[in-house]
TORKOL-599793 format. One record per residue (C-alpha): residue in one letter; x, z, y; residue number from 0. Coordinates in steps of 0.05 Angstrom, whole numbers, always signed. Example, Ala and Ser with C-alpha at 12.3 -4.5 7.8 and 13.67 -1.06 7.14 Angstrom:
+----+--------+--------+--------+-----+
: aa :      X :      Z :      Y :   i :
+----+--------+--------+--------+-----+
:  a :   +246 :   +156 :    -90 :   0 :
:  s :   +273 :   +143 :    -21 :   1 :
+----+--------+--------+--------+-----+
//
This chain:
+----+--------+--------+--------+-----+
: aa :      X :      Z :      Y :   i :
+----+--------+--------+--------+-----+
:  x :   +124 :    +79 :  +1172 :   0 :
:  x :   +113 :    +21 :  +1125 :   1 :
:  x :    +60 :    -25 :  +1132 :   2 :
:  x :    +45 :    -21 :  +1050 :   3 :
:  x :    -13 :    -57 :  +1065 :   4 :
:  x :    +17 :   -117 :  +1092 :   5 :
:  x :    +65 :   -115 :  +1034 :   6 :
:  x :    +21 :   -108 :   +981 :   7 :
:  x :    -20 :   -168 :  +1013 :   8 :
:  x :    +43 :   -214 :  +1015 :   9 :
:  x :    +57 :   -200 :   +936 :  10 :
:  x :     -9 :   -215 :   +923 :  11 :
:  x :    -18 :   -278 :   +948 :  12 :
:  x :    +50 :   -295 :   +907 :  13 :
:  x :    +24 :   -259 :   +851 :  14 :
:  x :    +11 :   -334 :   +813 :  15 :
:  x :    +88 :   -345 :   +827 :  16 :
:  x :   +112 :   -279 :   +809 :  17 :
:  x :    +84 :   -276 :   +742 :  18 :
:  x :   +119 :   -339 :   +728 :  19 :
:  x :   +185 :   -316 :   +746 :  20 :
:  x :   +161 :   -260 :   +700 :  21 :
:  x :   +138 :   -298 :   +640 :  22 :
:  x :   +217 :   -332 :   +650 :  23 :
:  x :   +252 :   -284 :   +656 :  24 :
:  x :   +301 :   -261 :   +589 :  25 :
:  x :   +321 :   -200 :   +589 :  26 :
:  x :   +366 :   -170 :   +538 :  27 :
:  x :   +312 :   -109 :   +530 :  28 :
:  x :   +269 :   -150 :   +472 :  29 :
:  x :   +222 :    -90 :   +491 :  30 :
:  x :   +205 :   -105 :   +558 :  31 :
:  x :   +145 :   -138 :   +565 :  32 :
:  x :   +104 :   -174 :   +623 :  33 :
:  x :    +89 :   -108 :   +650 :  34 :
:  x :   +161 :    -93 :   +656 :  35 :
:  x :   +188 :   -161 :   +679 :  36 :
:  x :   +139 :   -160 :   +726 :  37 :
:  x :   +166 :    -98 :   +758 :  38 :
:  x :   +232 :   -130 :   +749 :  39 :
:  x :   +212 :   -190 :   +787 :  40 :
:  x :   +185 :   -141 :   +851 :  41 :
:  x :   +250 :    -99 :   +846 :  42 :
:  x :   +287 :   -158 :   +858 :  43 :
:  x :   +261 :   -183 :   +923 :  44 :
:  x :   +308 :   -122 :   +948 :  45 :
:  x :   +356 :   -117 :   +888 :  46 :
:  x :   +401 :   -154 :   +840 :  47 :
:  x :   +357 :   -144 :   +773 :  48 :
:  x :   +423 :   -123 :   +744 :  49 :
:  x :   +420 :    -55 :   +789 :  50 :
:  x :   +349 :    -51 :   +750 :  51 :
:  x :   +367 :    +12 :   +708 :  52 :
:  x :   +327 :    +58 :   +654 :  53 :
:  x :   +297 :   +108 :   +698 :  54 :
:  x :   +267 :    +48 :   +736 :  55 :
:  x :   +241 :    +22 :   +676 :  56 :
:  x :   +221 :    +92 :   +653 :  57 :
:  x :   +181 :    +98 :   +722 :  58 :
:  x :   +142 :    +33 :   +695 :  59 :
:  x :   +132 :    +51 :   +632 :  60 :
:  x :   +101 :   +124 :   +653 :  61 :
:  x :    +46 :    +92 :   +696 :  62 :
:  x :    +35 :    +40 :   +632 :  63 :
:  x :    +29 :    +96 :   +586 :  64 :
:  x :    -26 :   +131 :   +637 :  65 :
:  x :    -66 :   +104 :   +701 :  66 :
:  x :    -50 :    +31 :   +679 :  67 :
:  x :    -52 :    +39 :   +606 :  68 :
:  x :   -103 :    -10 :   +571 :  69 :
:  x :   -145 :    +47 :   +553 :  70 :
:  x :   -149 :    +71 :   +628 :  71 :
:  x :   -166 :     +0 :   +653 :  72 :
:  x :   -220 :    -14 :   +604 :  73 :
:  x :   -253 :    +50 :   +613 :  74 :
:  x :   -256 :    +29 :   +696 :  75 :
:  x :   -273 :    -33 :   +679 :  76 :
:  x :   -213 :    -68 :   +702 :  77 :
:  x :   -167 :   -124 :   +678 :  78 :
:  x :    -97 :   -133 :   +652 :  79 :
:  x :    -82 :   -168 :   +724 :  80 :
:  x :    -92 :    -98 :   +752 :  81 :
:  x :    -37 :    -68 :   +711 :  82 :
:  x :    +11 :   -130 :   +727 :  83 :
:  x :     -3 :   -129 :   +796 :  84 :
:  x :    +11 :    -49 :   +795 :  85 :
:  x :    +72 :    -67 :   +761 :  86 :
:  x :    +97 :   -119 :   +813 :  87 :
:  x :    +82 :    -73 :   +872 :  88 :
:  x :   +118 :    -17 :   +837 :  89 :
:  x :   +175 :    -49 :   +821 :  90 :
:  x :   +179 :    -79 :   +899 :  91 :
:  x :   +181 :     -8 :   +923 :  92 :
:  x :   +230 :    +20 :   +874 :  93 :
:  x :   +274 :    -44 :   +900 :  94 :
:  x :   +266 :    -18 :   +969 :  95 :
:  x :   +282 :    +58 :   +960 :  96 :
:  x :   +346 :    +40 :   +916 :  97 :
:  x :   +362 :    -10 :   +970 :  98 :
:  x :   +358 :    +44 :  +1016 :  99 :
:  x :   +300 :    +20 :  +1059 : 100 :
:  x :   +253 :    +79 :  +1052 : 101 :
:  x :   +263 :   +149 :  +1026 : 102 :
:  x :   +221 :   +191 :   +975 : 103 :
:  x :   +165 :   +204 :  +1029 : 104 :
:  x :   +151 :   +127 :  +1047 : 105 :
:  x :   +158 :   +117 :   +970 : 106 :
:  x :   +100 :   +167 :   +966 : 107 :
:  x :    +51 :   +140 :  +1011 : 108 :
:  x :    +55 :    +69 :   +983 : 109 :
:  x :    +47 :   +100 :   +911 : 110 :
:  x :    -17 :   +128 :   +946 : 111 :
:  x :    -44 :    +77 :   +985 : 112 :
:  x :    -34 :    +21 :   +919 : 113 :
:  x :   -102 :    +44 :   +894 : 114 :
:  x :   -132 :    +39 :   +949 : 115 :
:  x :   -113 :    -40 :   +959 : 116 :
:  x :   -128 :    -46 :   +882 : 117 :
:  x :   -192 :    -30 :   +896 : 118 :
:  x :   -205 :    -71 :   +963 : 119 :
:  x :   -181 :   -130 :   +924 : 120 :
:  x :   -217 :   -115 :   +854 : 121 :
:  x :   -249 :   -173 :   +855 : 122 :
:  x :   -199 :   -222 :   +866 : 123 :
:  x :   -147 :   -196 :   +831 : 124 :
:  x :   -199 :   -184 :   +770 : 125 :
:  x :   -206 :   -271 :   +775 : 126 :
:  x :   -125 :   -287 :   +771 : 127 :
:  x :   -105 :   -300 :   +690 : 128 :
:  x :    -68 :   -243 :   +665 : 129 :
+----+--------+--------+--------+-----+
//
């Protein structure tokens, strides 16, 4: 089993880099925004971003459209760094299951568990600019 907790902890305290490899990044979507690149930028830490394909980015946009939606972080309370940070972490595990590293289960569990470690590290990640 993964230790998601370990790995969620290691993007986070790159999270200041990340995003500016993010806010760089050009990508010939003109519709992919921070959110996006941002899951771009954790796919690639497994991946060549040109493997990055549309049901990745459909993954992304599905969780921007509900649980990290503006509308669903206001109503909690929470920031736009949430959402990013969501974003990175997602796209870091979709670069390890298409890299072969862990299957649909492991997949699973760190989709479960990245709430969790959201909410252990509200604070903090409420305080980094989004």
């Amino acid at each position: 089993m993964r230790d998601w907790m370990t790995d969620f902890e290691q993007l986070l305290r790159g999270f200041s880099r990340h995003k500016k490899l993010a806010e760089e990044l050009r990508s010939p979507d003109p519709e992919d925004d921070l959110f996006v690149r941002m899951a771009i930028v954790g796919f690639s830490f497994h991946r060549p971003t040109e493997e990055w394909g549309i049901d990745n980015l459909n993954f992304i946009r599905r969780y921007r459209g509900d649980e990290f939606s503006g509308a669903a972080l206001a109503e909690l309370g929470l920031s736009n760094s949430h959402a990013l940070f969501a974003c990175l972490s997602l796209g870091h595990m979709l670069g390890l299951f298409q890299a072969g590293q862990i299957d649909e289960t492991e997949f699973s569990r760190g989709e479960a568990l990245l709430p969790g470690f959201l909410a252990l590290n509200e604070e903090e990640i409420t305080s980094m600019p989004a």
